[in-house]
Backbone as XML, in Angstrom:
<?xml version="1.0"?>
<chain id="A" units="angstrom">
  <residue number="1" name="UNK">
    <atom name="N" x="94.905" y="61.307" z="131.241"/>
    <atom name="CA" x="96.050" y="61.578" z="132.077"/>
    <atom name="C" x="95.624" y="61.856" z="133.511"/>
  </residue>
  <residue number="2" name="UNK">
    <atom name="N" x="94.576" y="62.676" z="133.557"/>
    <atom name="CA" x="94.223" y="63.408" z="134.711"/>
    <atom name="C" x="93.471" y="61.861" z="135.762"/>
  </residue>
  <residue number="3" name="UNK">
    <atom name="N" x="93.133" y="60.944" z="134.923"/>
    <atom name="CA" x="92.364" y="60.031" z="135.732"/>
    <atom name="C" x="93.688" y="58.495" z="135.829"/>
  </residue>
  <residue number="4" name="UNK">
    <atom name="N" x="94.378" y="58.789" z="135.515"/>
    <atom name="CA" x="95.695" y="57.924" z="135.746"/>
    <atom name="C" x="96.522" y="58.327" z="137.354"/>
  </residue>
  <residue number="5" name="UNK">
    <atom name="N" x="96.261" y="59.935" z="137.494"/>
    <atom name="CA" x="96.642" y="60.451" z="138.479"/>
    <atom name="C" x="96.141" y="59.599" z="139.556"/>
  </residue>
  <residue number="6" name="UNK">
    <atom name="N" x="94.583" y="60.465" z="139.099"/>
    <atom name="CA" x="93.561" y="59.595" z="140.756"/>
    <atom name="C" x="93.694" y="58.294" z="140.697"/>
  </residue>
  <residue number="7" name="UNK">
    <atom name="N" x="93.796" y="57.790" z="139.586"/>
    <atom name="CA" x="93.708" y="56.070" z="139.840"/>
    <atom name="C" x="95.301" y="55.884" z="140.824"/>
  </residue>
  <residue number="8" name="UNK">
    <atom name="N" x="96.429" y="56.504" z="140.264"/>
    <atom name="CA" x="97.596" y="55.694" z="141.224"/>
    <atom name="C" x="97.379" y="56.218" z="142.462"/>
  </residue>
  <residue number="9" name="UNK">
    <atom name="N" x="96.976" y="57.455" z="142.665"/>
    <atom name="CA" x="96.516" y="57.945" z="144.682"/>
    <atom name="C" x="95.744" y="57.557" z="145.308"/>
  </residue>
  <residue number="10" name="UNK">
    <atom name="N" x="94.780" y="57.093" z="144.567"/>
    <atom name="CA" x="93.942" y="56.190" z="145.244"/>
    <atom name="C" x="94.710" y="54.677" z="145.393"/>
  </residue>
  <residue number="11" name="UNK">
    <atom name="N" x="95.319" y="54.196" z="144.430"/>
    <atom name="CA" x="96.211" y="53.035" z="145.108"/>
    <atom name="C" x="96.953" y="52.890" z="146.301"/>
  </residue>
  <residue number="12" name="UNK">
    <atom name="N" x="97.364" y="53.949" z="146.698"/>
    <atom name="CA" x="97.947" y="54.079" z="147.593"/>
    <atom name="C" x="97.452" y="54.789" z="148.915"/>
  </residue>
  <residue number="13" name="UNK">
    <atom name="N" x="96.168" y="54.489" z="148.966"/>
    <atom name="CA" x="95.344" y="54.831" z="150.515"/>
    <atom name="C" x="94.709" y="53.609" z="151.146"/>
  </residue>
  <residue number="14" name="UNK">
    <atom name="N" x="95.534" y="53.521" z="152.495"/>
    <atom name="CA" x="94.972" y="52.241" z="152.619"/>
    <atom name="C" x="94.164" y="52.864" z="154.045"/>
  </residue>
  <residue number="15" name="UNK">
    <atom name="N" x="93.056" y="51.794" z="154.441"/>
    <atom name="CA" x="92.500" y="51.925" z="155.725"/>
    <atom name="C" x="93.020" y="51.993" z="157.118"/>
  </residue>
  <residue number="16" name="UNK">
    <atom name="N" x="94.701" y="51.185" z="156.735"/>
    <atom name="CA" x="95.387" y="50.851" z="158.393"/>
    <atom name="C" x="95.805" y="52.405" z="158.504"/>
  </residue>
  <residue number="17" name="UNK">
    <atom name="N" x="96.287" y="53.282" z="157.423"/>
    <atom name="CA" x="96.702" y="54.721" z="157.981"/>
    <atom name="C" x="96.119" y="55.735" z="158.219"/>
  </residue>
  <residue number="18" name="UNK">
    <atom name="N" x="94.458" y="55.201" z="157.944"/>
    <atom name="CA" x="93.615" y="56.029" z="158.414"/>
    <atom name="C" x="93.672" y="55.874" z="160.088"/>
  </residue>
  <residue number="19" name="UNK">
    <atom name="N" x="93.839" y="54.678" z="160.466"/>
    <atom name="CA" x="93.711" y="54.506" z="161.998"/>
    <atom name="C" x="94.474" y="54.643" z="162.893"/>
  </residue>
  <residue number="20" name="UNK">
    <atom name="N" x="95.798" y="54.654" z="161.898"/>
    <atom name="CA" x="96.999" y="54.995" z="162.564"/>
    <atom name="C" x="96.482" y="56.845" z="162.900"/>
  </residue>
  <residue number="21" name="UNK">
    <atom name="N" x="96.819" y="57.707" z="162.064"/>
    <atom name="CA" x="96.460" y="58.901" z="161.730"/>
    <atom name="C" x="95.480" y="59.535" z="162.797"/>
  </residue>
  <residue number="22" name="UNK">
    <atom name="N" x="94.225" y="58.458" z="163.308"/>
    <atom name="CA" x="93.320" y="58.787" z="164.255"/>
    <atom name="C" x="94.366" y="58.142" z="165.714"/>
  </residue>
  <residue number="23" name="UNK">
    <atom name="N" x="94.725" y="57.587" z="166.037"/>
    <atom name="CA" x="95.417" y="57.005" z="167.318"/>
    <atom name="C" x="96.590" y="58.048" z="167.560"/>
  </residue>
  <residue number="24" name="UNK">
    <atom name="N" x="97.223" y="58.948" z="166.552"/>
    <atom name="CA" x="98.408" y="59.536" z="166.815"/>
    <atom name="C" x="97.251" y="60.944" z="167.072"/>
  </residue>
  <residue number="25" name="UNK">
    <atom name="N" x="96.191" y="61.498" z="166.515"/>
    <atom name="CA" x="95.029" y="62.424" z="166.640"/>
    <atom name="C" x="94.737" y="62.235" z="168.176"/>
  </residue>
  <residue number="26" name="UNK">
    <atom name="N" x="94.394" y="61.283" z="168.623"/>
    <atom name="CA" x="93.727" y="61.091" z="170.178"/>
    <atom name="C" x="94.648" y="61.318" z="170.779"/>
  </residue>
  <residue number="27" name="UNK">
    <atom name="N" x="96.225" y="60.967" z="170.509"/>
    <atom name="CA" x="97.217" y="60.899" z="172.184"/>
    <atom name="C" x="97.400" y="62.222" z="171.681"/>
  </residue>
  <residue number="28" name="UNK">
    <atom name="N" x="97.720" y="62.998" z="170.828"/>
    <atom name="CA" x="97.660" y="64.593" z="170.578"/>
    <atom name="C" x="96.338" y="65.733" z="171.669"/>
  </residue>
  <residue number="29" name="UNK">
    <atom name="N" x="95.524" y="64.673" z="170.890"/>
    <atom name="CA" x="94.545" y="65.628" z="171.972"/>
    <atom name="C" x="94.356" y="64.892" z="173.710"/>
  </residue>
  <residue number="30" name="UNK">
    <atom name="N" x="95.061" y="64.043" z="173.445"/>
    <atom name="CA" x="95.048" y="64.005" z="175.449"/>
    <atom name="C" x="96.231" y="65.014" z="176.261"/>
  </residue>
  <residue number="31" name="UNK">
    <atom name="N" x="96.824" y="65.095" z="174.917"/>
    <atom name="CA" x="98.143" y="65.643" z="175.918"/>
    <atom name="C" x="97.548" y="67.545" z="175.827"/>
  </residue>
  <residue number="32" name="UNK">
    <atom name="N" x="96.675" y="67.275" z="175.182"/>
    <atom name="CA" x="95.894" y="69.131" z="175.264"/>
    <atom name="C" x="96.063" y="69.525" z="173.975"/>
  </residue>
  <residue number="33" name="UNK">
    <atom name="N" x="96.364" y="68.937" z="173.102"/>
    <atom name="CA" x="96.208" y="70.052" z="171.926"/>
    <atom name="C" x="94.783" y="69.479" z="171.384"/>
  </residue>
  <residue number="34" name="UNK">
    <atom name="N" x="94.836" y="70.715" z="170.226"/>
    <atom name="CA" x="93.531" y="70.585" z="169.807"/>
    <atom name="C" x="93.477" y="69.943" z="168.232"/>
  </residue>
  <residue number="35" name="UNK">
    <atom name="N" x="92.092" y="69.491" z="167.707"/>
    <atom name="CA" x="92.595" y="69.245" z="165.742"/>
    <atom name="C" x="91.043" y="69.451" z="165.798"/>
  </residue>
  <residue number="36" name="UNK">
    <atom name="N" x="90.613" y="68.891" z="164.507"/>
    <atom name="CA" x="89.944" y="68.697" z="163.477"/>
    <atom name="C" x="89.182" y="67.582" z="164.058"/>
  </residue>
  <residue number="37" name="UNK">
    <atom name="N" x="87.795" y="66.814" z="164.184"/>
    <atom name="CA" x="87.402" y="65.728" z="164.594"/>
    <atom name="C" x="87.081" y="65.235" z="163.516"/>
  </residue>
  <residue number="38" name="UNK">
    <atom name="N" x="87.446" y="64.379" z="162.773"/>
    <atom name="CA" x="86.855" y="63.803" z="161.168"/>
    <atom name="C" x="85.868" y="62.519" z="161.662"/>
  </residue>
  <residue number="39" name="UNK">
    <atom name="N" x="85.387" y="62.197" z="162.744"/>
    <atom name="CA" x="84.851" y="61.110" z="163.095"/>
    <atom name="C" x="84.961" y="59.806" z="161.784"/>
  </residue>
  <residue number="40" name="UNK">
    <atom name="N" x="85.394" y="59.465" z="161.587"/>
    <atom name="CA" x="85.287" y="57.740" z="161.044"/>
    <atom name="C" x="84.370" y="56.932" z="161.108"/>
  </residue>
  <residue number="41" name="UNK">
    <atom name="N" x="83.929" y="56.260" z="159.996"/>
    <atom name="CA" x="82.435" y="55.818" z="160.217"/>
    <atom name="C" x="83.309" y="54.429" z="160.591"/>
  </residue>
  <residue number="42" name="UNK">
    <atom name="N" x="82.179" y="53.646" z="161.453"/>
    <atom name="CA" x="82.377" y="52.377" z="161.889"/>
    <atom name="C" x="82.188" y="50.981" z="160.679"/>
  </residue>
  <residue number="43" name="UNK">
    <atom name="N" x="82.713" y="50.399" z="160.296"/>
    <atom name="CA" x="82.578" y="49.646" z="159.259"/>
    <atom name="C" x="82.678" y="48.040" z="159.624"/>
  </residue>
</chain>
């Protein structure tokens, strides 16, 4: 059961909303606020 979970959440992570997620992160921190830097590896 417990690995039916992770299997459907992991279906549903894709790479484009990781980048989205970082582009809405950067204009956040230009306008002065602050976050978390998760740097993203280059692929």
């Amino acid at each position: 059961m417990f690995e039916n979970i992770i299997a459907e959440r992991m279906g549903r992570l894709h790479t484009e909303s990781a980048f989205q997620i970082l582009a809405e992160a950067n204009e956040l921190e230009a306008q002065g606020q602050k976050g978390i830097d998760w740097q993203l590896p280059d692929i």
